[in-house]
PAZA-861078 format. One record per residue: z, x, y of N, C-alpha, C in turn. Coordinates in steps of 0.001 Angstrom, whole numbers, plus 500000, padded with zeros to 6 digits. Atoms other than C-alpha are relative to their C-alpha. Layout:
<rs>
ZXYZXYZXY...
</rs>
This chain:
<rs>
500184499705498599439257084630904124498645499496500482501662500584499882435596083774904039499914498711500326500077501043500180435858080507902949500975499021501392499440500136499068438426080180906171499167499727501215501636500152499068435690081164908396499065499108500229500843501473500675433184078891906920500687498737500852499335501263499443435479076123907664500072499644501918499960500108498495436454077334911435498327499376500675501267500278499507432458077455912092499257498228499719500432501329500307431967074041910560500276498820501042499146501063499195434767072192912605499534500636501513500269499513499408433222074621915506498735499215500366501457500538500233429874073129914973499894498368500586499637501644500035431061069622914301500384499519501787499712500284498327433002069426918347498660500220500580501136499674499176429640071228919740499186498708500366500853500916500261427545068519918115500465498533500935499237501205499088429984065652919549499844500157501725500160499815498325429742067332922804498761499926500595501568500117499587426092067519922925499605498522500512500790501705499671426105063754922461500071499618500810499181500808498383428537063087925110498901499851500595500586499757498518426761065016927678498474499435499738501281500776500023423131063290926226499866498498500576499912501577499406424895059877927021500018500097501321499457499522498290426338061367930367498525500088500739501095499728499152422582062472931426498889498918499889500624500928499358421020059773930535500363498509500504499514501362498661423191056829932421499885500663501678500017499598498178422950059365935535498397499799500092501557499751500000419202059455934998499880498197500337500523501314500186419040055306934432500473500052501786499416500676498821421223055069937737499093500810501421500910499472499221418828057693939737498986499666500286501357501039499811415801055821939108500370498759500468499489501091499629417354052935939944500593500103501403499913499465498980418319054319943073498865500333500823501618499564499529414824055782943878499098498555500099501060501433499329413213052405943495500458499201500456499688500697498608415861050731945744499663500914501253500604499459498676414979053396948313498569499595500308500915500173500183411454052525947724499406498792500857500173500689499550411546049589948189501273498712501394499260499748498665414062049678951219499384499871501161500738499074499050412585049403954449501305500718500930499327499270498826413358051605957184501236499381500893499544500877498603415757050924960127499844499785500627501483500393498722414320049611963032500583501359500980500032498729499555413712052723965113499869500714499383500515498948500486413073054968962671498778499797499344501222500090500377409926056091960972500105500424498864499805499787500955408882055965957499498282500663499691501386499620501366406447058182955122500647500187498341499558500002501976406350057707951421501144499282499960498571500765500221409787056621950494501094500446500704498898499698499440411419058420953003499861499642501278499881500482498325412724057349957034500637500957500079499140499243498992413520059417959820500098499471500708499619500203499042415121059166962362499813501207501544499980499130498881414106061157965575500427500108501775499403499762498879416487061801968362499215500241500885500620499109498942415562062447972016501269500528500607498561498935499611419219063847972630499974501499499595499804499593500310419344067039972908501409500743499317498843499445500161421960068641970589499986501228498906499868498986500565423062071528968697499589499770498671501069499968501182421555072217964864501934499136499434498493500786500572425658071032963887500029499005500704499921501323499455426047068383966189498735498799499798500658501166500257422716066791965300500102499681498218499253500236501745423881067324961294501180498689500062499326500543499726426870065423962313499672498556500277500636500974499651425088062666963700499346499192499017500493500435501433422872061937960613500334499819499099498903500204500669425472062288958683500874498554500264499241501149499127427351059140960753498762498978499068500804501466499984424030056967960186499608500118498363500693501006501957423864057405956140498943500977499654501518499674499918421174060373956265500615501457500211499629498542499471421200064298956947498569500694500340501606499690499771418490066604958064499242499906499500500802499788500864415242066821956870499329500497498640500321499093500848414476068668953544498442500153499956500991500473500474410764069129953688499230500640498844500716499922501429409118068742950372498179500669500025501914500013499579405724069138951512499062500590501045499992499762498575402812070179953502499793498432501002500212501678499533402516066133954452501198500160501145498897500054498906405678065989955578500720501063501058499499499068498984406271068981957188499048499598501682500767500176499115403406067914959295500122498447501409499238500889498987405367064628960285500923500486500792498623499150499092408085066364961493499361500910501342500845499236499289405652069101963188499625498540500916501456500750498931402967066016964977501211499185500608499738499734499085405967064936966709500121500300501426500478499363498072405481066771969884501041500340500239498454500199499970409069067235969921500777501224499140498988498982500495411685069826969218500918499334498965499159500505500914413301068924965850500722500943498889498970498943500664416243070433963750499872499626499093500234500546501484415345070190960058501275501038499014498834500163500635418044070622957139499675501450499325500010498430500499417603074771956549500796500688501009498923499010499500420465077351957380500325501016499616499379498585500827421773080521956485500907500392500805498797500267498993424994079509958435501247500657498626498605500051501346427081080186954762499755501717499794500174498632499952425410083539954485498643500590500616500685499346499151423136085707956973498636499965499678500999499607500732419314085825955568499887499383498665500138500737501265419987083285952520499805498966501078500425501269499394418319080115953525500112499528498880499444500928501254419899077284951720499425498639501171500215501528499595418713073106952459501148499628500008498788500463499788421361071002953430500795499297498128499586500329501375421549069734949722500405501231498913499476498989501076422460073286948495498512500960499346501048499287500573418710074644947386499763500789500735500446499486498627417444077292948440498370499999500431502051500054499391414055077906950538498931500807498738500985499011500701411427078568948396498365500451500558500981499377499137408901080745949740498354500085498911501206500161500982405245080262948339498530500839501304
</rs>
């Protein structure tokens, strides 16, 4: 019965190990293709009319529209609201002068603030 055991945990072991590899190959071709991604954004420029800091462009409407209808919109041109990373960039968005709808909601649930990419706000 032992020696049964033994065996299950071996051949138990053995799949784990295979699976580990997979997902080591799996993370790092998503990793090669992310960087590789990041330094075509990089070296991307902007679109004409929008404005760029660091490696990222915005785009800033003078339409006014709703926090969904201007999601919608950005969404159309390849892009979605803002996420801001920073106090840099929060401060582009801010100097402005301008009323702007950046990519935070708690449209999915009341008092959870989630980014349009699913994170949530982290408060510091």
């Amino acid at each position: 019965m032992l020696e049964r055991g033994q065996e299950e945990l071996r051949a138990n072991s053995s799949t784990l190990n295979r699976d580990k590899d997979q997902l080591q190959r799996e993370y790092s071709a998503v990793s090669k293709k992310l960087l590789l991604m990041e330094q075509k954004r990089v070296c991307t420029p902007c679109p004409q009319g929008w404005k760029q800091f660091s490696s990222k462009c915005y785009y800033f409407s003078t339409e006014g529209k709703s926090w969904m209808n201007s999601r919608r919109d950005c969404l159309r041109r390849g892009a979605d609201l803002v996420i801001i990373e920073s106090d840099e960039e929060q401060e582009i968005v801010v100097g402005t002068g301008d009323y702007n709808w950046i990519g935070l909601s708690d449209s999915e649930t009341e008092g959870t603030w989630l980014w349009v990419d699913g994170s949530p706000l982290q408060r510091g």
